[in-house]
C-alpha positions in Angstrom: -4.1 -50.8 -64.3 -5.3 -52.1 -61.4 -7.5 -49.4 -60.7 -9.6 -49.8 -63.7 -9.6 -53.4 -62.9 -11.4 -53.3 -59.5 -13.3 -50.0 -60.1 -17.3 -50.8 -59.4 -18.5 -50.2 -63.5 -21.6 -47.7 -63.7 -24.0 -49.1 -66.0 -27.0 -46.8 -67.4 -30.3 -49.1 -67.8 -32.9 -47.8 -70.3 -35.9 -49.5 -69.8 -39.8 -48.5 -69.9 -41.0 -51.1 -68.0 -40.8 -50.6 -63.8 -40.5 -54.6 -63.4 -37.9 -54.9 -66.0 -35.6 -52.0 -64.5 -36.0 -53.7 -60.8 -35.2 -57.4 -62.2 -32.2 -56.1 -63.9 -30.8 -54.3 -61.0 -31.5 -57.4 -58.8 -29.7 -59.7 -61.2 -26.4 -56.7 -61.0 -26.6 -55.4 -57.7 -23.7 -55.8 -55.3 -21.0 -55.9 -58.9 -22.4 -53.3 -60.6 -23.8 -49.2 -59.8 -27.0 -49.2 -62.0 -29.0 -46.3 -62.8 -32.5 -46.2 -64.8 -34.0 -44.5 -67.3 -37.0 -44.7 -68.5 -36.9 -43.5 -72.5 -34.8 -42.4 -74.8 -34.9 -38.9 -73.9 -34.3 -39.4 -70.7 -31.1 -41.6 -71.2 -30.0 -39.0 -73.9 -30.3 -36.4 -70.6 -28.3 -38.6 -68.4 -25.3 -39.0 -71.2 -25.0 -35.2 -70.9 -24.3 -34.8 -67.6 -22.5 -38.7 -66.6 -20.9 -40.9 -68.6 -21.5 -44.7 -67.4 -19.4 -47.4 -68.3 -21.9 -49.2 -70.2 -25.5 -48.9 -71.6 -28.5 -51.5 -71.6 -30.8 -50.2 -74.1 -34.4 -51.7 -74.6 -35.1 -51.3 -78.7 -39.0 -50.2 -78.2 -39.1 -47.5 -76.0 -41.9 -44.8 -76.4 -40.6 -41.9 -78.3 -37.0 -42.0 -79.4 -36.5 -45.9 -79.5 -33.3 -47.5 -78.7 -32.1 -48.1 -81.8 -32.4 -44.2 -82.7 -30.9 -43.9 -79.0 -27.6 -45.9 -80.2 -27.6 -44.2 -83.8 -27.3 -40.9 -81.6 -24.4 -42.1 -79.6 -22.1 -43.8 -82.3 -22.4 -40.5 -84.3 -21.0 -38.6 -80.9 -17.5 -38.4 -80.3 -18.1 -38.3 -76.7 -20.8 -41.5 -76.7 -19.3 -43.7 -79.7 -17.0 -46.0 -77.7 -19.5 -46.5 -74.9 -20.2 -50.6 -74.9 -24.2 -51.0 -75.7 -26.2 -54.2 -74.8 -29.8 -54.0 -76.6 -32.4 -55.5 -74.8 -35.4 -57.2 -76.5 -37.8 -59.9 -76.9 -37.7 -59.6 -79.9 -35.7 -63.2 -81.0 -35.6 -62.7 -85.0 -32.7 -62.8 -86.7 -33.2 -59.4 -88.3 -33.3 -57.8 -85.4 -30.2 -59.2 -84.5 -28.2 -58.5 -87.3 -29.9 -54.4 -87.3 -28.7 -54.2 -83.7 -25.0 -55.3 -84.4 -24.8 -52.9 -87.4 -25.7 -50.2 -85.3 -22.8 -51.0 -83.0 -24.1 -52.8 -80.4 -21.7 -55.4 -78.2 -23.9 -57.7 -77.5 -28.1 -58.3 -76.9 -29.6 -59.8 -73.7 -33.2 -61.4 -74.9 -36.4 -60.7 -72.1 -37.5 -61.8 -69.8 -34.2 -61.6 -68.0 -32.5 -64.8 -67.0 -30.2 -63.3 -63.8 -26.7 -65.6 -64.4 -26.9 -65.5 -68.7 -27.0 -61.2 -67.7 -24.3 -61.3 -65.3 -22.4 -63.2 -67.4 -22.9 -61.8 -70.8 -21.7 -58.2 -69.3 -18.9 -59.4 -67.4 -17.9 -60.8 -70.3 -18.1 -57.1 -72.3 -16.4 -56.0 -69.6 -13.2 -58.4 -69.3 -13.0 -57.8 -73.0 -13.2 -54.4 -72.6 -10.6 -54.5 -69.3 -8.2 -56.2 -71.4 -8.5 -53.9 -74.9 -7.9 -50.7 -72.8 -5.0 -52.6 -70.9 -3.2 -53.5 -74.4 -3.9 -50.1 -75.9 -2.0 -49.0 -72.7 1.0 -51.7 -73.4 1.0 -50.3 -77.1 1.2 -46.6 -76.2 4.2 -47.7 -73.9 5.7 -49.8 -76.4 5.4 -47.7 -79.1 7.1 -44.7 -76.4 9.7 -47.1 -75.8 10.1 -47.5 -79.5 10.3 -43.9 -80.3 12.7 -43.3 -77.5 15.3 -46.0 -78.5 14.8 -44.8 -82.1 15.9 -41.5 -81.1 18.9 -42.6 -79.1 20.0 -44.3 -82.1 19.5 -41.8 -84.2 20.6 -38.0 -82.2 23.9 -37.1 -81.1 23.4 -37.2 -76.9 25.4 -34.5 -75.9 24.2 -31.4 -78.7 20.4 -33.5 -79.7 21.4 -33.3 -83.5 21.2 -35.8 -85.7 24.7 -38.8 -85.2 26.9 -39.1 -87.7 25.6 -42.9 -88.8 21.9 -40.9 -89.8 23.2 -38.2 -91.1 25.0 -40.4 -93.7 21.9 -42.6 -93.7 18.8 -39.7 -94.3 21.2 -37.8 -96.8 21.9 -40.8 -99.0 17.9 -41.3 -98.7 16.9 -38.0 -100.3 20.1 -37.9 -102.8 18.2 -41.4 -104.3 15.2 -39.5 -104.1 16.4 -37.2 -106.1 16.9 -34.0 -103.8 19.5 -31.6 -104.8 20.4 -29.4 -102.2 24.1 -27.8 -100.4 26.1 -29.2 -97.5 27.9 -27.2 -95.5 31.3 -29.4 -93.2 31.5 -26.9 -90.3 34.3 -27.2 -87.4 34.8 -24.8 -84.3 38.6 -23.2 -85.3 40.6 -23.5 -81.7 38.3 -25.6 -80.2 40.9 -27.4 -78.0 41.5 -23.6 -76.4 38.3 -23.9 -74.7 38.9 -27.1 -73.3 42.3 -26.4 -72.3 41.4 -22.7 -70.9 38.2 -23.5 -69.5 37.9 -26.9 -68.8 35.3 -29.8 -70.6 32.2 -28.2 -69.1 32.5 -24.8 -71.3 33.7 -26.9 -74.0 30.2 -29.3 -74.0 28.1 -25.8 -73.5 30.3 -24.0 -76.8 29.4 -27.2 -78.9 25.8 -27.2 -77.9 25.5 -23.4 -78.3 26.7 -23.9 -82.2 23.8 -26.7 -82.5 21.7 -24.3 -81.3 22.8 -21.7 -83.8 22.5 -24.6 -86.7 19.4 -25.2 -85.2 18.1 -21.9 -85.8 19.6 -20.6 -89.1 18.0 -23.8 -90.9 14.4 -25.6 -91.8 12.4 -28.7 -90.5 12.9 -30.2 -94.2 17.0 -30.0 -93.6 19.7 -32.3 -92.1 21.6 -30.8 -88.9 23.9 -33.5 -87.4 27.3 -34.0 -85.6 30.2 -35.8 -87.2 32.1 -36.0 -84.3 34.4 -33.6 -81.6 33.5 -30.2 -83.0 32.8 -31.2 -86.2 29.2 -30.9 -87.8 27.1 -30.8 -90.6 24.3 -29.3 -92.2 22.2 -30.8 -95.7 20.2 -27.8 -97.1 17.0 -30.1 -98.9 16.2 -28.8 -102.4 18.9 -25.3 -102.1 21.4 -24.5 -104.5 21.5 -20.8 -105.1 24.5 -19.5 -104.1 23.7 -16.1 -103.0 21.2 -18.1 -100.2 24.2 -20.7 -99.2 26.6 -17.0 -98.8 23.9 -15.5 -96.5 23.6 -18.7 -94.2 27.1 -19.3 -93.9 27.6 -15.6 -93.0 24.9 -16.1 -90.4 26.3 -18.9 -88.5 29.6 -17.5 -88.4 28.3 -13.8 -87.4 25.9 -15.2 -84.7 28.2 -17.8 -82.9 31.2 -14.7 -82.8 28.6 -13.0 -80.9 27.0 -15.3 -78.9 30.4 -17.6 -78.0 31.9 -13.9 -77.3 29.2 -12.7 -74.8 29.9 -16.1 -72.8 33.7 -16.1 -73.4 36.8 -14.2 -73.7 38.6 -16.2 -75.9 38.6 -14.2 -79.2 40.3 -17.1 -81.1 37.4 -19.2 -81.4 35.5 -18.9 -84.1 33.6 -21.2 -87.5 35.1 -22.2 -90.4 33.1 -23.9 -93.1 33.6 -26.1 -96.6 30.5 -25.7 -98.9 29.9 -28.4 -101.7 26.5 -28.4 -104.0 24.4 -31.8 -105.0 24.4 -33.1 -107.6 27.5 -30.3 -109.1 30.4 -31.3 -106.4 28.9 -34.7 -106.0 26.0 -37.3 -106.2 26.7 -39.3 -103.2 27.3 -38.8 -99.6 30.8 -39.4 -99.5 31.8 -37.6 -102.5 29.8 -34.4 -101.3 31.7 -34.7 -97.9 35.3 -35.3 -99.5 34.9 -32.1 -101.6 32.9 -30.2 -98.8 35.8 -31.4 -96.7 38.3 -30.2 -98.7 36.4 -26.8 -98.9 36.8 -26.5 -95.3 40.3 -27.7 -95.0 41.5 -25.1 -97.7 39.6 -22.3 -95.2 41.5 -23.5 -92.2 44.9 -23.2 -93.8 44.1 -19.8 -94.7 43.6 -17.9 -91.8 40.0 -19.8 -90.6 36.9 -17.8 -89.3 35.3 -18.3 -92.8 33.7 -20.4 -95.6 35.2 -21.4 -98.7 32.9 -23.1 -102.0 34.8 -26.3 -103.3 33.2 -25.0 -106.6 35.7 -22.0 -106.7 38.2 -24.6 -105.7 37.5 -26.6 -109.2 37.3 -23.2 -111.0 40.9 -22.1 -110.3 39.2 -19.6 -107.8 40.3 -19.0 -104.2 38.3 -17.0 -102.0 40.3 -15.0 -99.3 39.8 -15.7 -96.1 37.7 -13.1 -93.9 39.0 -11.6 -90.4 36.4 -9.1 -90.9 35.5 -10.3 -87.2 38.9 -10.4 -86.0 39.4 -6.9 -86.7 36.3 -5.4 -84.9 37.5 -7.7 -82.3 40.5 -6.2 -82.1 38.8 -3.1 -81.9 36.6 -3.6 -79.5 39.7 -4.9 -77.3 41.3 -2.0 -77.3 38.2 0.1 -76.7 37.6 -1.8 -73.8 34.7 -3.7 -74.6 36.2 -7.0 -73.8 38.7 -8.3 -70.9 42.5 -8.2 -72.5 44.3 -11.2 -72.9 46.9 -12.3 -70.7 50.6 -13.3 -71.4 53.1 -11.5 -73.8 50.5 -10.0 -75.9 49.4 -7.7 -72.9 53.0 -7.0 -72.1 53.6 -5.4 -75.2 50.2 -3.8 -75.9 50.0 -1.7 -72.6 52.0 1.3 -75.0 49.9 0.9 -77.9 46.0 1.4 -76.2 47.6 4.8 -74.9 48.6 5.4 -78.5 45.0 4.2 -79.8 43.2 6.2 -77.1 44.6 9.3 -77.9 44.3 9.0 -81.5 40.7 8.3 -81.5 40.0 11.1 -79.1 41.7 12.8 -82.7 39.5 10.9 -85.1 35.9 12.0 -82.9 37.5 15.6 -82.4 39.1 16.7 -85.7 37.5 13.9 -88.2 40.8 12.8 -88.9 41.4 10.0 -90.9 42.9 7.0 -89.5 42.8 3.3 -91.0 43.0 0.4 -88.6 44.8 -3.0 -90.3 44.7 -6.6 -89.3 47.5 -8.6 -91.2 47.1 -12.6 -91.0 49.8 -14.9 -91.9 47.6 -18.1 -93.4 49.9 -20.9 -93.8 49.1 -23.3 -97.1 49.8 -26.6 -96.0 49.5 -26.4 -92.3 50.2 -30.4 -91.6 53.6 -29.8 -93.2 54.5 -26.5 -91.0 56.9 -26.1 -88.7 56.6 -23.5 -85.5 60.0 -22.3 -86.5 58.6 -21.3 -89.7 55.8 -19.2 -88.4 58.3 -17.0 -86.2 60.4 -16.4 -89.1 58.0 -15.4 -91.3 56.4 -12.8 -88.5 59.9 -11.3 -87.9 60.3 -11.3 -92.0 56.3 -9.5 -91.5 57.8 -7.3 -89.1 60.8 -6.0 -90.8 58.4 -5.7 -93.9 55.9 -3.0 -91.8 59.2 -1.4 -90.7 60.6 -0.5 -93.8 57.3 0.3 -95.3 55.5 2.4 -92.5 56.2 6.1 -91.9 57.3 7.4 -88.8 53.6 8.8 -87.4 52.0 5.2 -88.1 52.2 2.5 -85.1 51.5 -1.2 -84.6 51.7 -4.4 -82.4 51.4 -7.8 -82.5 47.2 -9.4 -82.2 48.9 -12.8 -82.1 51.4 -15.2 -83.1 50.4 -14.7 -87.0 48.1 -11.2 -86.6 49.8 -8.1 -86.7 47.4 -4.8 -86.3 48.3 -1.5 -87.5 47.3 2.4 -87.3 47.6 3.9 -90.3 47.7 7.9 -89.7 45.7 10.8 -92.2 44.9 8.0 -94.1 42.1 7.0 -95.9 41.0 3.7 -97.6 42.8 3.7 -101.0 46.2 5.2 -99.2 46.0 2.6 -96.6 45.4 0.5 -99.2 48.5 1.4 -100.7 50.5 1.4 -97.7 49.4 -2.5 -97.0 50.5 -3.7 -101.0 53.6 -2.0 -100.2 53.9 -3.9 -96.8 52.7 -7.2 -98.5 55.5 -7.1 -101.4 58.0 -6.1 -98.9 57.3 -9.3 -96.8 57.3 -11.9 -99.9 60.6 -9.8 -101.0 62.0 -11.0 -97.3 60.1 -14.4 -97.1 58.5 -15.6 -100.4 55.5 -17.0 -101.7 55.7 -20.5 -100.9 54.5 -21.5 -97.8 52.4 -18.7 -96.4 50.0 -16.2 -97.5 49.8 -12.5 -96.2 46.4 -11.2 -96.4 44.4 -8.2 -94.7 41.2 -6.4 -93.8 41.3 -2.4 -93.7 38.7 -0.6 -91.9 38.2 3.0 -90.5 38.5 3.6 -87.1 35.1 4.9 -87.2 32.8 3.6 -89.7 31.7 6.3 -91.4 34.9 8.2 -91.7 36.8 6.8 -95.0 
């Protein structure tokens, strides 16, 4: 600011008369760097190549005559904000009134009277000084503005949308008539990572998902943070159910793989409530009760998954995938990813040996051999009790027992997974195997509380 205060102003005089030019620069020498020209051309010439802080332009110059001079500049981007001062002595009041609709800041009449010039442009100037110095104060302002605004309106830690817009912006295009889907999304075992890895890994996982968010949805849609691990998404103008299917798949797939080439904790993964506008509700809070609800049915049946409050209405329950828990599993025992630690290991030392060798089996001989993941998903997990969860995986255990043959082998995945090897079978005999298991178990347990459910896969895809 100050240097555009008490910068020496360059001012461009266009003037065909010798006496004229040496009067004027008399009258602004010592404030002012004046240069001459001596026609319209010739000023035209100079604009090319310098751009001077102001011009004073005689009207009736051989040639191109000023006014043509300032039509020419006011029609060039690079001209058009240049200040102008016509000079003439020419004192009509047409003349006046032509040169101000031209553009022109101001007119200085001939012959030149040395103090009226000096102060008549230092006046231009000032003005000038102090429009360029607001604009400066707005553009600040308005940064300032903009910056608060997005304070107030972005979740600090993940740069999504807060919880108070979210609410706000989908309210605003719900009365605007927008349909669209929200998905409720939470991080299942979140706490793990804090308590395993400490607050720092936890702050990177949660802004690793918004990333993810970030990716798998449009500038038109609403991607905020509710709180903790908690977040939302508002899918403007979608319905279709297929599309919602494909999206939720995507952030699940893509933060397993992305959380699991950062961290080995195999636990953590996305569950997530869907609920349509205006079917499941035509407000914000009734879409987030039922999309709520949506996700709290998925958590209490074995998480890592998506669930449609629709179905929910419909008498419908989706079962729960652990389609990525079992190539986990996999994986593990491959020796893709670093083993847990603590009783799992102790136990599972016996079990890779047995794995190894039957997959050197499967590769050589193309024998069959079905891998199963069995999850206990409780129902009403706020009403559970610890005590109930080990007695239903010793009833699960007595169940595979009494169900397996002799040549098949297992081992707990975790406190409610069990895995199994199913030998020379297929997928329909495995099938058979694991109905036989799952009746066993509700024989021993019941049906009340928890829910037994599985994922069957080949040991190598391809081989059924």
């Amino acid at each position: 600011m100050e240097n555009v205060l008490t910068k020496m102003k360059k001012i461009l005089m266009v003037e065909d008369e010798i006496m004229n030019i040496a009067l004027g620069k008399h009258a602004l020498s010592g404030k002012y760097e004046v240069t001459s020209a001596t026609s319209g051309e010739e000023a035209l010439q100079f604009l090319e190549e310098e751009i001077p802080d102001m011009l004073l332009l005689d009207i009736g110059l051989p040639g191109i005559d000023g006014l043509e001079v300032a039509r020419i500049m006011k029609e060039d981007e690079r001209f058009k904000e240049i200040p102008i001062v016509f000079l003439t002595a020419d004192t009509e009041p047409e003349t006046e009134a032509k040169c101000l609709e031209i553009g022109a800041d101001d007119f200085i009449i001939k012959p030149f009277v040395p103090i009226v010039m000096q102060r008549r442009i230092g006046r231009i100037f000032e003005l000038r000084d102090l429009r360029d110095a607001l604009e400066v104060q707005l553009v600040q302002k308005e940064k300032q503005i903009a910056d608060v605004t997005k304070i107030s309106i972005t979740d600090s830690l993940t740069g999504v949308f807060n919880r108070s817009y979210i609410e706000h912006k989908i309210t605003e295009l719900i009365s605007e008539n927008h349909v669209g889907t929200m998905f409720i999304m939470d991080i299942d075992n979140f706490k793990k990572v804090n308590d395993t890895l400490g607050h720092i890994a936890g702050d990177k996982t949660l802004q690793l998902f918004a990333d993810i968010l970030r990716e798998n949805t449009r500038r038109i849609d609403v991607v905020g943070r509710l709180g903790g691990d908690e977040f939302v998404i508002f899918f403007m103008d979608m319905t279709t159910r297929e599309i919602a299917l494909e999206k939720a798949r995507s952030i699940i797939n893509t933060f397993w793989e992305k959380f699991r080439n950062t961290y080995a904790l195999e636990e953590v993964s996305i569950s997530i409530g869907i609920a349509s506008c205006p079917t499941d509700g035509k407000t914000f809070e009734a879409l987030y009760k039922n999309a709520d609800k949506a996700l709290y049915y998925i958590k209490n049946k074995g998480k890592n998954s998506y669930h449609f409050f629709e179905d929910e209405k419909n008498g419908y329950f989706e079962l729960c995938s652990t389609t990525v828990d079992l190539n986990n599993v996999r994986d593990m025992i491959e020796g893709n990813t670093d083993m847990k630690k603590g009783a799992f290991q102790v136990s599972y030392g016996e079990f890779r040996n047995i794995y190894d060798f039957v997959l050197r089996c499967v590769e050589r001989k193309q024998q069959m051999v079905q891998t199963v993941l069995l999850t206990l998903c409780v129902k009403d997990e706020t009403e559970f009790l610890l005590e109930e969860v080990e007695k239903a995986m010793r009833d699960l255990q007595m169940a595979i027992k009494d169900s397996l043959r002799a040549v098949d082998v297992g081992t707990e995945y975790s406190s409610r997974q069990y895995v199994l090897l199913l030998m020379d079978a297929d997928t329909t005999s495995g099938m058979m195997v694991v109905e036989r298991v799952i009746r066993k178990f509700y024989e021993n347990y019941g049906q009340d509380k928890i829910e037994l459910t599985y994922d069957i896969q080949a040991m190598r895809p391809g081989i059924k």
